[in-house]
Wavefront OBJ file of the C-alpha trace (Angstrom):
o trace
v 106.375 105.936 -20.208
v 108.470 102.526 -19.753
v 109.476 103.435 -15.957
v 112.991 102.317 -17.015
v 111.681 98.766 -18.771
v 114.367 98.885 -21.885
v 112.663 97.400 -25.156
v 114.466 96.590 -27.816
v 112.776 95.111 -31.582
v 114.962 92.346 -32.535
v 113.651 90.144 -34.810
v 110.453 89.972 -37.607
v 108.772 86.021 -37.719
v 107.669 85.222 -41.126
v 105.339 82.528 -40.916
v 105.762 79.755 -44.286
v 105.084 76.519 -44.828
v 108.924 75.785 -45.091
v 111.105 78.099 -43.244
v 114.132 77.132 -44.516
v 113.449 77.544 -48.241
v 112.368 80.921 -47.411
v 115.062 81.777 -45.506
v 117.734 80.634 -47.755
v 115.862 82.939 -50.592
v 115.881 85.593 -48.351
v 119.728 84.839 -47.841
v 120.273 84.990 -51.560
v 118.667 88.404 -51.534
v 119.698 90.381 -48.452
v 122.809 88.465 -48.503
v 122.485 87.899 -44.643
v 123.980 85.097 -43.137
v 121.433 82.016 -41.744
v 122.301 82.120 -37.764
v 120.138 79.283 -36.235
v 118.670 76.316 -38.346
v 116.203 74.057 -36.617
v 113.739 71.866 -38.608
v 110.578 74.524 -38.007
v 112.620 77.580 -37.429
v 115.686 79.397 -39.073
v 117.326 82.736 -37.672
v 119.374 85.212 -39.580
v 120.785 88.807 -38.783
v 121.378 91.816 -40.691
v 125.844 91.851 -40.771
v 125.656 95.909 -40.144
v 123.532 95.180 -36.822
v 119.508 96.002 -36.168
v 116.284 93.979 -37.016
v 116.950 90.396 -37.618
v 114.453 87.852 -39.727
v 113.181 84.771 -38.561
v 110.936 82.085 -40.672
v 108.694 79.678 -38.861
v 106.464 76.373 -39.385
v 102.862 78.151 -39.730
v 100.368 74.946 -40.701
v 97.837 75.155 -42.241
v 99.414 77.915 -43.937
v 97.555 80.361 -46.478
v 99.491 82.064 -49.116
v 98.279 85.939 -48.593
v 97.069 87.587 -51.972
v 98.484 90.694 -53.224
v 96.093 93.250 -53.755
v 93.800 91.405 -51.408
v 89.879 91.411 -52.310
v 87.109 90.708 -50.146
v 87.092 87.199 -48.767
v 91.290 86.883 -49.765
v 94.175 85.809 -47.163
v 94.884 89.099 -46.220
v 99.142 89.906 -45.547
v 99.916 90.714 -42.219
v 102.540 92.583 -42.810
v 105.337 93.419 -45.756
v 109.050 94.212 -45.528
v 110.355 97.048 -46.773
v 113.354 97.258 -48.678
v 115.915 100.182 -49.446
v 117.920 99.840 -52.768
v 119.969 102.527 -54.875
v 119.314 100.847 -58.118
v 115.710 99.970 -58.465
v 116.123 97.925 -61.898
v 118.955 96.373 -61.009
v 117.590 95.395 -57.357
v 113.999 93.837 -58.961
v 116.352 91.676 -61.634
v 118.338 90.532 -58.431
v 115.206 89.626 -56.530
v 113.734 87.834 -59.402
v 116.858 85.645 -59.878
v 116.910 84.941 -56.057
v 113.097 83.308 -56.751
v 111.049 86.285 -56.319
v 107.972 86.997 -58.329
v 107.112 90.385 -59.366
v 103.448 91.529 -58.929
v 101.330 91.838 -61.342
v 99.449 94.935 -59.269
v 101.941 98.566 -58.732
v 100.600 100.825 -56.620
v 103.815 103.632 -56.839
v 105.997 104.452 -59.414
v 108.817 104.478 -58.127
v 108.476 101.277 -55.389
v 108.183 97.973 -56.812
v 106.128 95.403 -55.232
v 107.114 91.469 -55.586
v 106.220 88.006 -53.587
v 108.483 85.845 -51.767
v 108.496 81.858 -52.459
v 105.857 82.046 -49.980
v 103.874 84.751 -51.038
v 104.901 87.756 -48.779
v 104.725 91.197 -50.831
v 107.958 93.195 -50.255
v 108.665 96.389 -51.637
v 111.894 97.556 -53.500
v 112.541 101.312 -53.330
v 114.654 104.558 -53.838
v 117.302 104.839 -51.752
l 1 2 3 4 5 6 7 8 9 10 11 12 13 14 15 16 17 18 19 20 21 22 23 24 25 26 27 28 29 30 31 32 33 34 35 36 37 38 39 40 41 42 43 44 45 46 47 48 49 50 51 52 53 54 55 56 57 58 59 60 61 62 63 64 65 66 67 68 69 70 71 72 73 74 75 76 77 78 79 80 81 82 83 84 85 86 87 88 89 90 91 92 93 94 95 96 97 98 99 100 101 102 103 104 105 106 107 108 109 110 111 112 113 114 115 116 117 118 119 120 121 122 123 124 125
């Protein structure tokens, strides 16, 4: 129990080694408006209200690999995202700059990598 502390998740920190180019492809593909720009740091919020994005500096930085083996940069995390079309969704993400992985693990959930190498996944609404 919180004893009346009030916690709210606002924002996810994606660590790249340019956080503006990411955020600008994540602005192409979410649509999402950048907020806040600064030179190692860029802000944007979801329009319809909840979780927000934010990219950061992160040097050295190691692209994660997707599957990661033994000895890889292992992710840290992934974002998932809801579509109704899944076809039409992994086209869209592909022409924002998005790269679709090689490696599947569902059917009906595709995988692909950011600019900087973060796995997101694309399913069924």
């Amino acid at each position: 129990m919180l004893d009346g502390a009030a916690l709210t998740l606002t924002t996810v920190n994606l660590s790249a080694p340019d956080p503006g180019e990411l955020a600008r492809f994540y602005q192409r593909l979410l649509g999402w408006e950048i907020t806040e720009e600064e030179p190692d740091w860029v802000l944007m919020r979801d329009p319809a209200g909840g979780v927000g994005l934010a990219f950061q500096t992160e040097s050295p930085y190691a692209r994660p690999t997707w599957p990661a083996g033994p000895g890889d940069q292992q992710m840290m995390m992934h974002l998932e995202i809801r579509v109704a079309d899944l076809a039409s969704a992994a086209a869209h993400a592909v022409e924002c700059g998005a790269t679709r992985a090689e490696f599947q693990p569902q059917a009906d959930v595709l995988v692909h990598l950011d600019p900087a190498g973060h796995p997101f996944c694309l399913y069924l609404d």
